[in-house]
C-alpha positions in Angstrom: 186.6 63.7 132.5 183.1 62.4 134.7 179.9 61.1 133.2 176.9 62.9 133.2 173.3 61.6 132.8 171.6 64.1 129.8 169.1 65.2 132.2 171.9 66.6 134.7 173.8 69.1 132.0 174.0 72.3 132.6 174.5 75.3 130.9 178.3 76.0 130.0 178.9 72.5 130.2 181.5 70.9 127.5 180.7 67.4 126.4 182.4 65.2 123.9 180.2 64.4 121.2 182.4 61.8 118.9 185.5 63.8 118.2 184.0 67.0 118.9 184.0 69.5 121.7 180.7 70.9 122.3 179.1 73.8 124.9 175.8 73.1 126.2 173.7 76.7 125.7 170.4 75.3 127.1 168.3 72.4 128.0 164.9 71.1 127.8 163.0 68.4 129.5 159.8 66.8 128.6 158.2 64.8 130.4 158.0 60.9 130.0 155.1 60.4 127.5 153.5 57.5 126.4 156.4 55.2 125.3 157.6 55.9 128.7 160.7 57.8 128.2 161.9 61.4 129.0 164.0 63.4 126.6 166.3 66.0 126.7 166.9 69.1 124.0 170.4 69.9 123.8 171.3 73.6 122.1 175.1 73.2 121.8 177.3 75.3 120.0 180.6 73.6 118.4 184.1 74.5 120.1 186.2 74.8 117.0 183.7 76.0 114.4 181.0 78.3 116.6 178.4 76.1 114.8 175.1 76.1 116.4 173.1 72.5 116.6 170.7 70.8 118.8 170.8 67.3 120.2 167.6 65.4 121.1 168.3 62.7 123.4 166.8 60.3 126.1 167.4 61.6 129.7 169.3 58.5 131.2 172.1 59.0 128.2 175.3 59.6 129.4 177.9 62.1 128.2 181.7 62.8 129.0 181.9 66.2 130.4 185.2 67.9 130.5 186.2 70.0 133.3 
């Protein structure tokens, strides 16, 4: 497993969210606004279950990716 800033997924990446196995469909950046941070809209869909959900984080978060 390597780390991965948010703003460096990719689509068809895997991450581990908690206990979960999730698939990165697509991403989003905005741009930094005025309380000076960047963030990043993750569509994921859920290994196990095929749910569909979408994670709004900050761009410098970091996730384990599995290869």
């Amino acid at each position: 497993m390597t780390k991965k800033f948010a703003k460096d997924l990719k689509p068809r990446d895997k991450i581990k969210v908690y206990d979960d196995t999730l698939i990165v469909d697509k991403t989003e950046h905005s741009a930094i606004a005025k309380h000076g941070k960047s963030k990043v809209r993750l569509d994921t869909t859920n290994e196990k279950t095929q749910e569909r959900g979408v994670l709004i984080v900050l761009a410098t978060d970091e996730f384990e990716v599995i290869n």
